[in-house]
C-alpha positions as CSV (number, residue, x, y, z in Angstrom):
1,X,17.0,-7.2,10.0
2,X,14.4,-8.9,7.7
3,X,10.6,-8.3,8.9
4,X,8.7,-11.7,7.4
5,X,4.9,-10.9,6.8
6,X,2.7,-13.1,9.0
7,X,-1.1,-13.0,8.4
8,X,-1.8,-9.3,7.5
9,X,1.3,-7.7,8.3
10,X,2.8,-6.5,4.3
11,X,6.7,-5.5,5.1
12,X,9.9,-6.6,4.8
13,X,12.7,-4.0,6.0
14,X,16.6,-4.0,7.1
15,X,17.6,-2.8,10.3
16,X,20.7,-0.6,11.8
17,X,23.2,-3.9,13.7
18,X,26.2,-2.8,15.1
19,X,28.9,-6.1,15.0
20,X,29.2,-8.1,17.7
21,X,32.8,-6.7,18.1
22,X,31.2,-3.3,19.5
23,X,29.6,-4.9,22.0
24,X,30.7,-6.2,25.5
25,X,29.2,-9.0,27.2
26,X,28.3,-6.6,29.8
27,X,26.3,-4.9,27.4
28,X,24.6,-7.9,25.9
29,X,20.9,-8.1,27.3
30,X,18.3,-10.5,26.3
31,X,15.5,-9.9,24.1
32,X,12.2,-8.8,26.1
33,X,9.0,-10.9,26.3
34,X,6.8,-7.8,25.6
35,X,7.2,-4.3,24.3
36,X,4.8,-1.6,24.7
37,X,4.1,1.4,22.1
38,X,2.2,4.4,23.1
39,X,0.4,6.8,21.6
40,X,1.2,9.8,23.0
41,X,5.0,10.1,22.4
42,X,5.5,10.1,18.4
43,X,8.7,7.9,17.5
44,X,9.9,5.3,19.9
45,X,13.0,3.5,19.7
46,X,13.9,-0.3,21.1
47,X,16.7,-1.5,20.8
48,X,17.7,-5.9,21.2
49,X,20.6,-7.4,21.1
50,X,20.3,-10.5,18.8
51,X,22.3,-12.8,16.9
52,X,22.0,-14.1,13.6
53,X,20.6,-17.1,13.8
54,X,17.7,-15.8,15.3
55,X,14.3,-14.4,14.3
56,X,11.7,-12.5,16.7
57,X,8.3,-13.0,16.0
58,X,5.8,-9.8,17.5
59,X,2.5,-10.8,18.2
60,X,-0.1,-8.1,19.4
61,X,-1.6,-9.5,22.3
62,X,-4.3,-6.2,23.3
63,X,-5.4,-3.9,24.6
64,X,-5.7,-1.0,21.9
65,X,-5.2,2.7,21.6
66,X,-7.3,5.2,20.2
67,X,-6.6,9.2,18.5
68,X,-9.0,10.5,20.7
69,X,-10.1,8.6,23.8
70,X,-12.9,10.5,24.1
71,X,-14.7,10.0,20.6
72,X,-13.3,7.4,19.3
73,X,-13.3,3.6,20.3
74,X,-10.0,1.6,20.5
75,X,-8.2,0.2,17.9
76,X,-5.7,-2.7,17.3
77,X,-2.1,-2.1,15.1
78,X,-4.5,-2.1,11.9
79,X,-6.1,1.3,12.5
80,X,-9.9,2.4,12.2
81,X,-11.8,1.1,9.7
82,X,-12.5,3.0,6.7
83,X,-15.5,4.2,7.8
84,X,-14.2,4.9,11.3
85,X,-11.5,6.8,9.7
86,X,-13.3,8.7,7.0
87,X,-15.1,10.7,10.1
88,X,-11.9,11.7,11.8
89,X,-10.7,15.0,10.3
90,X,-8.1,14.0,8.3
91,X,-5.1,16.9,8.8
92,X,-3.7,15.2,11.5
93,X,-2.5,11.8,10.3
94,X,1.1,11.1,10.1
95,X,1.0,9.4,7.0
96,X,-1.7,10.2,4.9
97,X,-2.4,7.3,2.8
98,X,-2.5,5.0,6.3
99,X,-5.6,4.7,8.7
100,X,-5.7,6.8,11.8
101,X,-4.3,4.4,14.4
102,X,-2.6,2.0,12.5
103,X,1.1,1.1,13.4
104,X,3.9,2.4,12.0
105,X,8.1,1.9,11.3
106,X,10.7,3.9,10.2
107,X,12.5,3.1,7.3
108,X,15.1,5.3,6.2
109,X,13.0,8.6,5.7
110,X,9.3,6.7,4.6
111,X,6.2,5.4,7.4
112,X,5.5,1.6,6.4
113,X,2.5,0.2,8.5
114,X,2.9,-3.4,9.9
115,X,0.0,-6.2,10.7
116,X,-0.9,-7.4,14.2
117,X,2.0,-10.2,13.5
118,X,5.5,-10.1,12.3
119,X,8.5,-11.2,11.9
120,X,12.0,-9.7,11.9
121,X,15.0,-11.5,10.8
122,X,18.7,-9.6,11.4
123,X,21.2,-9.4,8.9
124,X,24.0,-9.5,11.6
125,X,24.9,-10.1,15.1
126,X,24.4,-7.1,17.6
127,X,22.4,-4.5,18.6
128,X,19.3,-4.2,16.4
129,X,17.5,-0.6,16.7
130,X,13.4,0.2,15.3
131,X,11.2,3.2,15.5
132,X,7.6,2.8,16.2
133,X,4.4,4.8,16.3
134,X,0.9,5.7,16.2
135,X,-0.2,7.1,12.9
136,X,-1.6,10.5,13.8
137,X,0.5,13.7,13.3
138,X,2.7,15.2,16.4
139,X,0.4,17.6,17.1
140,X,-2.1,15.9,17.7
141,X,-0.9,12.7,19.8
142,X,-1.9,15.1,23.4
143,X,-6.1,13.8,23.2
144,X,-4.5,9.5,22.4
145,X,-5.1,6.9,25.0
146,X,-4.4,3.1,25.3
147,X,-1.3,1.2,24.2
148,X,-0.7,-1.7,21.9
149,X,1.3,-4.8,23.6
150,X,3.3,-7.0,21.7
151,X,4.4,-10.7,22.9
152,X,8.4,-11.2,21.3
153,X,9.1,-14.9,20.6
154,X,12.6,-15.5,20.3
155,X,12.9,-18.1,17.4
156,X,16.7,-20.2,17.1
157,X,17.1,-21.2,13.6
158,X,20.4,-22.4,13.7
159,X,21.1,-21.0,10.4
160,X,23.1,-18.3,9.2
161,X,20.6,-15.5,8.3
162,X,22.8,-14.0,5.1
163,X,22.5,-16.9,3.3
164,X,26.1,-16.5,1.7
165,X,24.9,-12.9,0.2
166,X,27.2,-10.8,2.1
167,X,25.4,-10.2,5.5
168,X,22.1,-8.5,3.4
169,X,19.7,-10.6,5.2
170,X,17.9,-14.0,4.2
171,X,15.0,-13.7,2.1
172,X,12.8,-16.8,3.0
173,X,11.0,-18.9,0.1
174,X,7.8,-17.8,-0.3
175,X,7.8,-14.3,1.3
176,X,6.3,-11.6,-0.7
177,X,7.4,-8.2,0.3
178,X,6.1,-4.8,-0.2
179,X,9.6,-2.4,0.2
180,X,12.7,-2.7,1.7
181,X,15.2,-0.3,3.6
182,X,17.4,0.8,6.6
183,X,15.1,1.2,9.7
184,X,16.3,4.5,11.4
């Protein structure tokens, strides 16, 4: 899968698609209209079934979540604010270069943070797996509150999405991306 920056998202990453032969028609669900990430649980995986001539569009739609409901306000898929951020001790973030509370994928073995809106294009038809979190350290996830709530828009191109370059996923003309990799 292909994840398209859309306003401030910065990522573009591949995702795990098993072929459509693996799959029954029994097992074949549609994509949801929402998804819901926690903070209070580390990693989460979701898992669609798509095709590929289709791209799923995420679009935070509220509330927020927070590191600490009780000190801190809540925050959107960006994170706290610099200053916001410089105040929380800093020995319990996930990934230290990120903001407290921003969202995070999996890709391979490295965190990447994505934007309030984005877009994820799969290489292949089948089941396409992601891993999503909070960005503050497993330890420290008990004192979290809120959720972030994402609105899926299932977009029909009509196009093959490898774009004759062996499955690897259509780059789109003018996307800049910031990395690349397998989502685990």
């Amino acid at each position: 899968m292909r994840i398209r920056p859309m306003a401030a998202s910065l990522t573009l990453a591949t995702a795990i698609v098993t072929p459509l032969a693996a799959v029954s028609p029994a097992q074949a669900t549609a994509v949801p209209s929402m998804i819901y990430v926690s903070p209070d649980i580390g990693w989460r995986s979701y898992h669609f079934y798509v095709t590929d001539r289709q791209k799923l569009r995420f679009t935070y739609t509220g509330p927020g979540w927070s590191v600490d409901g009780d000190q801190y306000a809540p925050v959107g898929p960006r994170g706290y604010d610099a200053a916001t951020d410089s105040r929380i001790w800093q020995g319990c973030k996930y990934k230290p270069d990120a903001p407290y509370g921003s969202l995070m994928y999996m890709t391979g073995r490295e965190a990447k943070t994505l934007g309030e809106t984005w877009t994820v294009r799969p290489a292949a038809t089948g089941w396409m797996k992601f891993q999503l979190r909070i960005n503050d350290g497993d330890n420290c996830l008990k004192d979290n509150s809120g959720y972030l709530r994402f609105r899926i828009t299932v977009i029909e191109d009509g196009r093959r999405s490898d774009g004759g370059n062996g499955g690897a996923g259509r780059m789109e003309p003018g996307i800049r991306t910031a990395s690349s990799g397998v989502m685990r």
